[in-house]
N, C-alpha and C positions, 0 to 999 in steps of 0.2 A: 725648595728655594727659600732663601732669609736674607736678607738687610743686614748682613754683618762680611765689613771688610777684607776680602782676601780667603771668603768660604762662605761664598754665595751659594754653593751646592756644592751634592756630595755625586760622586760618582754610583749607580749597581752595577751588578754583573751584566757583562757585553753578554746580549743576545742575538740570533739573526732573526729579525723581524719580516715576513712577507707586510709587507704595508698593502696589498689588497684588505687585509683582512683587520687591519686596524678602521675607527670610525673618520677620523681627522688628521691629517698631517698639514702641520702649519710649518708650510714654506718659510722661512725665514734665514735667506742667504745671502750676504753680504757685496753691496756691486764688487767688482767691474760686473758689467753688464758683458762677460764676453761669451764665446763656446761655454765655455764650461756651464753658466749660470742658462743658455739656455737651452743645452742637451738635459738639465737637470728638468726644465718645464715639458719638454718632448717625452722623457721617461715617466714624469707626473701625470703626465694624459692618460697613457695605460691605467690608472688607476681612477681618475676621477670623469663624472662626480661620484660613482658609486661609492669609493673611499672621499670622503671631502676635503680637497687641496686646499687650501687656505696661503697667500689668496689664487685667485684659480694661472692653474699653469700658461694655459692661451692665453690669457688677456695679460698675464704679465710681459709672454713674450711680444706681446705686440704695446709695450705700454710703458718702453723706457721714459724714464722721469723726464726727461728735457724733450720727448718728442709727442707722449702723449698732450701733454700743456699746449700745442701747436694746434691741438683739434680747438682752442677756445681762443683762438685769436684777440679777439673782442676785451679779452680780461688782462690781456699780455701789455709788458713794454713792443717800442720796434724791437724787433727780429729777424734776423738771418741765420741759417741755416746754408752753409756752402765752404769750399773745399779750394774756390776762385778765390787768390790772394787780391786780384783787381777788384772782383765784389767785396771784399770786404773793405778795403782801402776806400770804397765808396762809397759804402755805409758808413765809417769812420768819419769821411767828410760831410755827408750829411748830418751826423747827430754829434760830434765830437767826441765827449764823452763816453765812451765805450767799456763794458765788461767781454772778453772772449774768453770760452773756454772748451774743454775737450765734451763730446755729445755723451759719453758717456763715462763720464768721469764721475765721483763721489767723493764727498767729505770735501768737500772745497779742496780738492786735489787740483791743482794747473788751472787756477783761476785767477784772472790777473785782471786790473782796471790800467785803461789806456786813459791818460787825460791827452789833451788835443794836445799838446806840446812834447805828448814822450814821444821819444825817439824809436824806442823797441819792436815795435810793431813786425817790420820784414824779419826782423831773428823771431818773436815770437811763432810769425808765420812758418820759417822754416825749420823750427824747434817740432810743430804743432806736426807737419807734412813726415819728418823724419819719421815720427814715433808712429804714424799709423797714417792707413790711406784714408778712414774717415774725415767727414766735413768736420769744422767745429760750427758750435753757437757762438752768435756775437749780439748784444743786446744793447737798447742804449743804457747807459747808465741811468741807474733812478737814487737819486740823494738822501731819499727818505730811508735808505738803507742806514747811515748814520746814526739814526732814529730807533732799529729796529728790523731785519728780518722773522716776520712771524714764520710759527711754526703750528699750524692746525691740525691737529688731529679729528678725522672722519673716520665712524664708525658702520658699516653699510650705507654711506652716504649722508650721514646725518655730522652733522661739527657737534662734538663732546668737548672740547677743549682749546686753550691754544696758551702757547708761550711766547715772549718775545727774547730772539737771542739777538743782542746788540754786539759789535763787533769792539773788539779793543782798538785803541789808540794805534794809528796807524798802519789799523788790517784793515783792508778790503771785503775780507771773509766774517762771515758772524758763525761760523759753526762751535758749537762749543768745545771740540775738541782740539781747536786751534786756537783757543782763547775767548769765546766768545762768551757775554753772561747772560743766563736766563737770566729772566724777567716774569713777574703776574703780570698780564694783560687782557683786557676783556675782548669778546668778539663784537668789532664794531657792526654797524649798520652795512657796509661794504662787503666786509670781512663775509657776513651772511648773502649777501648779493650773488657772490663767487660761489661760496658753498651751493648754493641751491641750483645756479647754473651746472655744475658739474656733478652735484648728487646723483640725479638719476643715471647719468651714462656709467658714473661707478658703479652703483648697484645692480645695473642691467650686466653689467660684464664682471661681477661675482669677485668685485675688490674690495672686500670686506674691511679689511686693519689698510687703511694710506692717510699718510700726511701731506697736508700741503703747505707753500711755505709764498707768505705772500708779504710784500714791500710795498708800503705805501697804499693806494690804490690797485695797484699790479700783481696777479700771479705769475711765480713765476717759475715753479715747478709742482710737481705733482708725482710725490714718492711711492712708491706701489712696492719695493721688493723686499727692504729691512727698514722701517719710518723707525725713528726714534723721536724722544721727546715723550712719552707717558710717562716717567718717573718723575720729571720735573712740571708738568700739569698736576699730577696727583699733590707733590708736595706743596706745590701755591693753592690747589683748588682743594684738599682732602678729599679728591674724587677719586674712584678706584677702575681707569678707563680700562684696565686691564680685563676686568669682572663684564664690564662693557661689551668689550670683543668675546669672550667667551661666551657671554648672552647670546648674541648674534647668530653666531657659531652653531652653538646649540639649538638656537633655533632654526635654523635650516635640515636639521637632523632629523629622519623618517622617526615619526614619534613609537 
């Protein structure tokens, strides 16, 4: 691996691997969150913990990003979870301001902000119903998004880091691949509040590398499959969270 443009790596000779007999395999597989990604966690059990999945097969299938965040209500904006276009319509009326998007969607894919005077909502709805029989989330809007979507990175449960990706003029989204720009940010008093609430549940269920991404006071998801964001920690902080995880790593390894 190197830090040079367009030959970040080189390719060796294909070989077939029995991964029983490898020490570690680090999961690292891009959502959708669908069959595919979780026949992939099913075939991983066979093998771990005796090989060490990283992070573990089970907990990630039971651990999609928008629904494990539900187990922590308490740290959450409101939220809904439902598939009822009349629930949602009256969540809408209650908090106006609304974000809705698909439960398991990625990348700020089909993520859209309702303010109380758009119209879109019923197309949304039946945009949302067509593509799949899944609910979506619908959350209230939190402004401090403007501000900043952080982005933390937790190592065995412990926060090593964090960025802040701010949204451009006129997006909704702060992902950075849609525009959005890191930021150096420090972890607030808060920021650490969340982390310690959710540390331990990570670590007991062998979520070793997850980022979380928190707004204002609110978390508001909790990424367990492919977290990005350690290149751009490392560059603000000269910290090498990467060296981080592999410490971790290695240390759960029969010595």
């Amino acid at each position: 691996m190197k830090r040079e443009k367009g030959a970040h790596f080189e390719f060796g000779e294909a070989v077939q691997l029995d991964l029983a007999s490898a020490d570690v395999v680090l999961m690292r597989q891009d959502p959708p969150f669908d069959m595919a990604y979780i026949t992939a966690t099913h075939l991983l059990e066979h093998i771990h913990p005796k090989t060490l999945v990283v992070n573990d097969p089970a907990s990630v299938r039971n651990a999609p990003e928008k629904l494990l965040v539900t187990h922590f209500p308490e740290l959450m904006p409101p939220t809904l979870i439902t598939a009822d276009p009349g629930q949602i319509k009256a969540f809408r009326q209650r908090h106006g301001d609304i974000i809705i998007k698909p439960l398991f969607g990625n990348g700020g894919a089909g993520v859209f902000h309702l303010r109380p005077d758009d119209s879109n909502l019923n197309a949304l709805i039946e945009m949302f119903t067509e593509r799949s029989r899944e609910p979506v989330m619908v959350q209230r809007y939190v402004p401090e998004v403007r501000k900043g979507d952080k982005r933390i990175i937790l190592v065995d449960g412990e926060p090593k880091g964090a960025i802040n990706r701010v949204p451009a003029e006129g997006e909704a989204r702060s992902n950075l691949h849609v525009g959005g720009k890191a930021e150096k940010t420090p972890l607030t008093a808060r920021d650490r509040e969340i982390c310690a609430a959710i540390g331990p549940t990570l670590k007991k269920q062998g979520l070793i590398f997850v980022g979380i991404d928190v707004i204002g006071d609110y978390l508001t998801e909790i990424n367990v499959t492919s977290p990005t964001g350690l290149q751009e920690v490392n560059r603000f902080e000269g910290s090498k969270l990467e060296a981080d995880i592999w410490d971790a790593i290695e240390a759960k390894l029969p010595s």
